[in-house]
PLY file of the C-alpha trace (Angstrom):
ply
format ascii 1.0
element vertex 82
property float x
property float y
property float z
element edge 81
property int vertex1
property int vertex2
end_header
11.62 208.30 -104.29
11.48 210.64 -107.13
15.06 210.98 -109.32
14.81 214.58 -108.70
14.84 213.56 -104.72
17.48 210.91 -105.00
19.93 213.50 -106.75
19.33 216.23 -104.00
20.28 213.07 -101.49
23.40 211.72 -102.93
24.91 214.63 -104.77
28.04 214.09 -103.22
28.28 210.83 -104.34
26.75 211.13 -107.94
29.30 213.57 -108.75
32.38 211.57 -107.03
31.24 208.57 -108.86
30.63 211.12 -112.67
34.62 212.54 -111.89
35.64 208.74 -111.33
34.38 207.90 -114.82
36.28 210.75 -116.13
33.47 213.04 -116.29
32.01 216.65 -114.79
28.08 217.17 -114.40
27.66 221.41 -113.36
23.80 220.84 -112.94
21.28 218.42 -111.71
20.53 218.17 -115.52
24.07 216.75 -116.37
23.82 214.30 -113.04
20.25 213.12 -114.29
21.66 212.00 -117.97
24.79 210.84 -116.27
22.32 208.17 -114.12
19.89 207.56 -117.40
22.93 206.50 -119.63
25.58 204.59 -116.67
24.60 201.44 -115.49
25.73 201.43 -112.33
24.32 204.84 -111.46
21.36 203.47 -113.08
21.08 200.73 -110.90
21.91 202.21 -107.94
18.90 204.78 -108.51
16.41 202.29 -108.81
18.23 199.76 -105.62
17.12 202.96 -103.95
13.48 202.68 -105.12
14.05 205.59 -108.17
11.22 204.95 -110.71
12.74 206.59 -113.59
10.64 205.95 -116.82
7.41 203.98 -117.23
6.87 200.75 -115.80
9.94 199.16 -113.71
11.42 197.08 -116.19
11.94 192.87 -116.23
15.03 190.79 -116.37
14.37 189.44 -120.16
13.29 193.11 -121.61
15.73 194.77 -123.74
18.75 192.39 -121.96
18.31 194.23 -118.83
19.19 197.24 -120.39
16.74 200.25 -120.58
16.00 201.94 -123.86
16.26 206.00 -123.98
15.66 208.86 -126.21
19.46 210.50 -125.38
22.39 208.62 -124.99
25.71 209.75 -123.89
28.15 208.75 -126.09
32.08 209.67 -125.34
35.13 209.42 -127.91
36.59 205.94 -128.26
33.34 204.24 -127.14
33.17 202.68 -130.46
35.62 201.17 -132.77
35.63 201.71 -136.63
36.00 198.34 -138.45
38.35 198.14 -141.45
0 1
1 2
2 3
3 4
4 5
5 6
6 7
7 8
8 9
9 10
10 11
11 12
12 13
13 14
14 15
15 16
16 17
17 18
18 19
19 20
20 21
21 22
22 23
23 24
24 25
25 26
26 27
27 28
28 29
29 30
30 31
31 32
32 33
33 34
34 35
35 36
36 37
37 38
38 39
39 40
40 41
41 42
42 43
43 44
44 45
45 46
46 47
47 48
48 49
49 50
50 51
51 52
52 53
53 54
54 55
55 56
56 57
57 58
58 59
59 60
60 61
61 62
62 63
63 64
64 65
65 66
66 67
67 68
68 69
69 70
70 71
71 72
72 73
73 74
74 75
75 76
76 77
77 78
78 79
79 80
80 81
């Protein structure tokens, strides 16, 4: 299944689970970097059999965690040390 073909599937959900993190996606755009950057969107995509970028990746690579060009980054996600 293609990302493009798992958003048109579970739009409904994708966006209930985007507003229950506090956000809005308008466009399949906004719902795509909204699964690229939130793990559990993330991981639900590719449970479903999404291949989103390059080969599916291992338990040891990168933590588990896959690397991107774009990350969504909100306000408080960091904390400035003193």
């Amino acid at each position: 299944m293609s990302l493009r073909e798992f958003i048109r599937t579970h739009r409904a959900e994708i966006d209930a689970a985007i507003v229950g993190a506090s956000g809005l996606a308008t466009n399949d755009e906004e719902r795509r970097e909204w699964i690229l950057n939130d793990e559990g969107l993330y991981r639900w995509a590719r449970a479903e059999g999404v291949r989103i970028v390059g080969e599916p990746i291992s338990p040891g690579d990168c933590g588990g965690w896959r690397v991107y060009e774009r990350v969504r980054v909100e306000p408080g996600d960091f904390e400035v040390a003193p």
